[in-house]
N, C-alpha and C positions, 0 to 999 in steps of 0.2 A: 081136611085134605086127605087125599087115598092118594095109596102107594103110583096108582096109575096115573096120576096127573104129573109128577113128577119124571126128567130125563133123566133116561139112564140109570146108572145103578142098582142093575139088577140082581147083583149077586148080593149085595149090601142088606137090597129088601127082602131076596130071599133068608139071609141069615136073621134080621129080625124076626121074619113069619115063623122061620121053626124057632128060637127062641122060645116062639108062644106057647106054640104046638104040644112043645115038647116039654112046657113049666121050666124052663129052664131061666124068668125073667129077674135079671139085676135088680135091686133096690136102686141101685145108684150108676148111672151110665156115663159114659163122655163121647160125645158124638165129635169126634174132629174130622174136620176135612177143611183145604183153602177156601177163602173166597169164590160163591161163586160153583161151587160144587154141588149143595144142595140140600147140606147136613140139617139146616136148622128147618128145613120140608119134612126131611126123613123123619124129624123126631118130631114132628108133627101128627104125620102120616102114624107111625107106630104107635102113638098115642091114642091116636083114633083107634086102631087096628085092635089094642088093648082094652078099649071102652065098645068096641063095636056090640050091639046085644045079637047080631046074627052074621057071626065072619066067615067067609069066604074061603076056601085052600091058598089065594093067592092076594086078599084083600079087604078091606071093610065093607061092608053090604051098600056104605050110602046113601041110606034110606030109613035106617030106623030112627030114633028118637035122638040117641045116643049121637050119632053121626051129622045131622040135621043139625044141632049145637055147634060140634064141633067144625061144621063149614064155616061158620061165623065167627071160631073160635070164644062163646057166650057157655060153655060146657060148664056147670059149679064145680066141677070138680077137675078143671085144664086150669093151671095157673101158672103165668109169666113172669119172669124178673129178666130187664133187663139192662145196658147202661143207658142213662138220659142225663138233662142238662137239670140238675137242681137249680131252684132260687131261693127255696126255702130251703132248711134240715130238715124237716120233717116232709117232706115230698119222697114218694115212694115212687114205685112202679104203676101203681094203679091212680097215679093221679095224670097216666101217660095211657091210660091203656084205650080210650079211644082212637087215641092217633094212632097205637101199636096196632088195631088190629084192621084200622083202613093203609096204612104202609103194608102191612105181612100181604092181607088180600091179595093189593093190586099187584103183590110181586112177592112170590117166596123163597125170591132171592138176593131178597137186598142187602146192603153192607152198609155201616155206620155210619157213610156220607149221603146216602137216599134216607135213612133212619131220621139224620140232623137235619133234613130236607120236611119233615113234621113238625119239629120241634122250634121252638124261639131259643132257639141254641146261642145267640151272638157270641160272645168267647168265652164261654164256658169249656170246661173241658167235662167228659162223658166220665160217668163214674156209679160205681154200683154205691153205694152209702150203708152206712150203720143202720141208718132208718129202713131200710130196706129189705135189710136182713133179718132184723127184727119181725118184719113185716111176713116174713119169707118163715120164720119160726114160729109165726102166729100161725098161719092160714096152714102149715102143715102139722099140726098140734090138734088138727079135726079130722074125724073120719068120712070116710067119705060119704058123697051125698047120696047120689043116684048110682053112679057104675062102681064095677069091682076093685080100681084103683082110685086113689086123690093121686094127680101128674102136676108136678113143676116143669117148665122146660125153662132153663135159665140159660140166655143166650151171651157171648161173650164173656165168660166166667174172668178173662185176661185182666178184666177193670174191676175186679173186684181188689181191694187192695188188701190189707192185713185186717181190715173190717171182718175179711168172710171167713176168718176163723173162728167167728161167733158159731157160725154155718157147722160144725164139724160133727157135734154129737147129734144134731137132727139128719148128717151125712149118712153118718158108720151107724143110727139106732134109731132107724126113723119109726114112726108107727105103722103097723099093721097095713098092709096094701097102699104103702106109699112112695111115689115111685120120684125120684129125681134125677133127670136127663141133663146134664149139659151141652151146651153147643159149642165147642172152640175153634178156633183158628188156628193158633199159638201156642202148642205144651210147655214151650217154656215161661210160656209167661201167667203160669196161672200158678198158684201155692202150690207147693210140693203135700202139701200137708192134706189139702183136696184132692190131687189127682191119687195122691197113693191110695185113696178111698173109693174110685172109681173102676168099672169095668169100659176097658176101652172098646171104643165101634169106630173103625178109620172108613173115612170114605174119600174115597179117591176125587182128583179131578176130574170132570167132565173129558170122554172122549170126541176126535175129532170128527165121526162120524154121526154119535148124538146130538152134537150143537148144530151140524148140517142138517140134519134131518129137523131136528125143532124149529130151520128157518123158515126151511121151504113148505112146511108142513103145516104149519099156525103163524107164522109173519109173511108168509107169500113171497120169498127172498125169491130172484131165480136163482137157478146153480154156479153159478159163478158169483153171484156175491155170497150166497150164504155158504159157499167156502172157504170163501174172503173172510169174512167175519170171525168163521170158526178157527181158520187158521190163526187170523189175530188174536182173539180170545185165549189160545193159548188153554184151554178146558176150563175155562171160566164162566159161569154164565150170564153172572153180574155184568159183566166188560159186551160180554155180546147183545145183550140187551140195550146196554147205554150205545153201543155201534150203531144200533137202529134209529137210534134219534139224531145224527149224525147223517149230513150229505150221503146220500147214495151211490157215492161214485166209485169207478175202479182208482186204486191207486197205482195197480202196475205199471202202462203205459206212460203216467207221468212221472215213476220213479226211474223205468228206465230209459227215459227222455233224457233225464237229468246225468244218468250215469253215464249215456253216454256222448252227453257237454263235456261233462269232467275230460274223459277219456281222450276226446279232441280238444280241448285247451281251449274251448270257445267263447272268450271273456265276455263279449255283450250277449249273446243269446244268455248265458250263465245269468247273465243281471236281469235281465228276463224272467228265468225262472226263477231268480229271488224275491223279486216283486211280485211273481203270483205265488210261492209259497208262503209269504207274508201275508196275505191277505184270506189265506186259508180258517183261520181262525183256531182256536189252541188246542182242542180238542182231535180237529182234523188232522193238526200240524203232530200230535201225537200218534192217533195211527198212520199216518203217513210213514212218519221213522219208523213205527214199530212193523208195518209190511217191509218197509226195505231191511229190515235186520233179519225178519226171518227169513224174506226171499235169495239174500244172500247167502244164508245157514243153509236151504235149500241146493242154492248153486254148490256151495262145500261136499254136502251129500252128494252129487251128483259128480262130482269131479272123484271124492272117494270110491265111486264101485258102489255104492249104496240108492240106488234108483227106485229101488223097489219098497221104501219106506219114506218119499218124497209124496209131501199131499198138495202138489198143487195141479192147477185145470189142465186141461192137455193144452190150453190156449198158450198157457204163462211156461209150459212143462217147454216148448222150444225155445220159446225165449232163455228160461232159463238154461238149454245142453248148451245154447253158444252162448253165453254169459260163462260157463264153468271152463270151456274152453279158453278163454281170453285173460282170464280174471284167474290168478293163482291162490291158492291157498293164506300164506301170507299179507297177500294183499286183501283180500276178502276179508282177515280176520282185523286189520289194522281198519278199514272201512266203519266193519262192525261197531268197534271201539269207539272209532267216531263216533258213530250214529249213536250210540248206548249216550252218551255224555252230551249229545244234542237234547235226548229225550229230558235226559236229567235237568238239564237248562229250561226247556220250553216248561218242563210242570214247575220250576220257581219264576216263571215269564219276565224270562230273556227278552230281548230286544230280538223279535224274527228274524228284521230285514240283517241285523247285524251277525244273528246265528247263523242261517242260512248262507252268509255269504261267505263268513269264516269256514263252515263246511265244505262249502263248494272248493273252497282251493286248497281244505286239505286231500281233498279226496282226487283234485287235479294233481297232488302232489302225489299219491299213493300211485294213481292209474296211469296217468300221463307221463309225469316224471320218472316214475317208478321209485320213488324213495320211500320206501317201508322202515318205518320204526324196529330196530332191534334189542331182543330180548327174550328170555325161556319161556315167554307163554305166546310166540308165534314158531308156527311150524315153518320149518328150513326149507328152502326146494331140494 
C-alpha cells in the first residue's frame, strides 16, 4: 500500500516520510487513531515506504521488487499479529493469514466486525494468545531477509491480555533493524508495561471534506449523498463505507416529515410513519437516528451564531435556519436524548414498531406540548 492510496492524512504521512529521511526511525511505534481513520493503512504504507528499494520525496516507487510483495502483503520480511478466533492453543496468527490478507486488500479499513466476517468466529471471543506471541518472538529472532528492515505490524494490541508481556524484551531490545509498529484504538486498554515502550504516532479521524471527496470521486456518490454519508460517518471510514451498502436514500425529508407530525400532534399520519420506520430495516433504522441527531446539533449551531462551521447542503442548510427558528435549544437537546437512547435500543433490536412509536410521542411531548425534561445538562432559555 503507498501513502497515496490512502485518505487524507497528510500531515501524519508527511511526519513518517521525514522520520525516514532524516534516520530518525523508532524500533517500536504505536500508531493510534479511532476506527475507521486509517492507522492500520498508514503503518502499512510506512512499511513499504521503509522497504521501498527506490523511495520517492513523498512515497514508495511501487514498482520495484520490494513494493510489488508488499501490495500483496507476501513481503518475508512484513509480519502480522493480529486478534482471531482460536479453536485450537496452538493456532497462531499465521494459520489466519490468508483470510488477513484477502479482508486488508478488499479494504484497509476494516474493524474487528468485517475481520470476524473471514473467520468461523461462532462465539468465540477474539484474543491475541500465548501461542502467538511466541510466535511473534520466534519470527523476530531472524534477520532480515531481503530489505533493510524485519516489520511486525500488530494490529489491535488492546486483546492482548497479560500474555503479551511475554512481548517486552523483544519490545525494549529487539534485533538489529527490526521494527515493531502497533495499531490501537484504545490507550487504555493496552499494558502499561507496552505502551511505556513505544513511540507514539496519533492519527486523527478522517475530515469532513476527505470522506466527501473519497465518495464522489471512487464510489460515484452525487454531492448530496456523499455529504450525507460524510456527515454521518462522523470521520470514520469504516461507517462510510458500510453506508454504501445501505439503501441510497436521503433521510432528511423523511426525518423532517416526522418532526414535523410530532410538532402538529398528528396521531394517525404519526402511525404511519411508524409503520414505515419499521420496515426500514436495522441498519437503516440506525442511520436514520443518527442523521436526525446530527441535523438537529446542526440546527443548535445555527440558532448559536455559529453558521459558518455548519456542514450541511444548501438544500437541508434552509430547512434547517427554520427548524432552529422554531425548535429552541432545550428542546433540541431533550430530542437529541431521545434519539441517543432510540439508537442504543435498535443496535440490542428493540421492537421498531414499538420504539418508534414510544419516540414519536415523546418528541410530541417536547415539541408540541412543550414539556422539556429539567435539569443542569439542558440549557435554560
Amino acid at each position: 500500500m503507498q501513502f497515496k492510496e490512502i485518505i487524507g492524512q497528510s500531515e501524519v504521512k508527511q511526519r513518517l516520510i521525514n522520520s525516514v529521511t532524516e534516520n530518525r526511525v523508532s524500533h517500536a511505534q504505536l500508531f493510534l487513531g479511532p476506527e475507521g481513520s486509517g492507522a492500520l493503512a498508514l503503518a502499512v504504507a510506512y512499511a513499504q515506504y521503509l522497504s521501498c528499494e527506490d523511495k520517492q520525496p513523498v512515497d514508495s516507487c511501487g514498482v520495484c521488487a520490494s513494493c510489488r510483495k508488499y501490495q500483496k502483503l507476501m513481503h518475508p520480511d512484513l509480519h502480522f499479529s493480529y486478534p482471531f478466533f482460536a479453536k485450537h492453543k496452538d493456532d497462531n496468527a499465521l494459520t489466519f493469514i490468508e483470510q488477513w490478507r484477502e479482508a486488508f486488500i478488499s479494504n484497509p479499513y476494516l474493524n474487528l466486525d468485517t475481520w470476524r466476517g473471514y473467520l468461523d468466529a461462532e462465539n468465540k471471543q477474539a484474543n491475541i494468545n500465548i501461542a502467538e506471541c511466541h510466535q511473534i518472538i520466534k519470527k523476530l529472532s531472524f534477520k532480515p531477509f531481503e530489505s533493510a528492515y524485519k516489520i511486525l505490524i500488530l494490529w489491535l494490541p488492546e486483546y492482548l491480555d497479560k500474555e503479551g508481556n511475554a512481548l517486552l524484551k523483544v519490545i525494549e531490545e529487539p534485533q538489529p533493524y527490526t521494527l515493531f509498529l502497533l495499531v490501537a484504538q484504545n490507550q487504555d486498554q493496552i499494558l502499561n508495561t507496552i505502551l511505556s515502550r513505544t513511540q507514539l504516532v496519533k492519527v486523527p479521524c478522517l475530515n469532513f471534506e476527505d470522506i466527501k471527496t473519497e465518495m464522489i470521486s471512487h464510489h460515484h456518490q452525487t454531492e448530496t449523498a456523499a455529504a450525507e454519508i460524510a456527515y454521518l460517518s462522523n470521520g470514520n471510514m469504516t461507517e462510510a463505507l458500510a453506508m454504501l451498502q445501505q439503501d441510497g436514500k436521503s433521510y432528511h425529508t423523511l426525518f423532517v416529515q416526522w418532526l414535523r407530525l410530532c410538532v402538529g400532534n398528528k396521531g394517525l399520519e404519526v402511525l404511519s410513519f411508524v409503520e414505515q420506520a419499521a420496515k426500514m430495516g436495522r441498519e437503516n433504522q440506525k442511520n436514520f437516528i443518527r442523521y436526525g441527531i446530527s441535523f438537529l446539533r446542526e440546527c443548535c449551531l445555527l440558532r448559536a451564531g455559529a453558521e459558518r462551521i455548519v456542514k450541511l447542503p444548501e438544500s437541508e442548510m434552509e430547512t434547517a435556519r427554520k427548524m432552529s427558528a422554531v425548535i429552541n435549544m432545550p428542546m433540541a437537546q431533550a430530542v437529541i436524548s431521545e434519539l441517543e437512547k432510540a439508537h442504543y435500543h435498535i443496535e440490542r433490536n428493540a421492537n421498531p414498531k414499538i420504539l418508534f412509536l414510544d419516540v414519536s410521542l415523546q418528541i410530541i411531548k417536547i415539541l408540541h406540548l412543550k414539556i422539556v425534561p429539567q435539569g443542569n445538562h439542558y440549557i435554560p432559555n
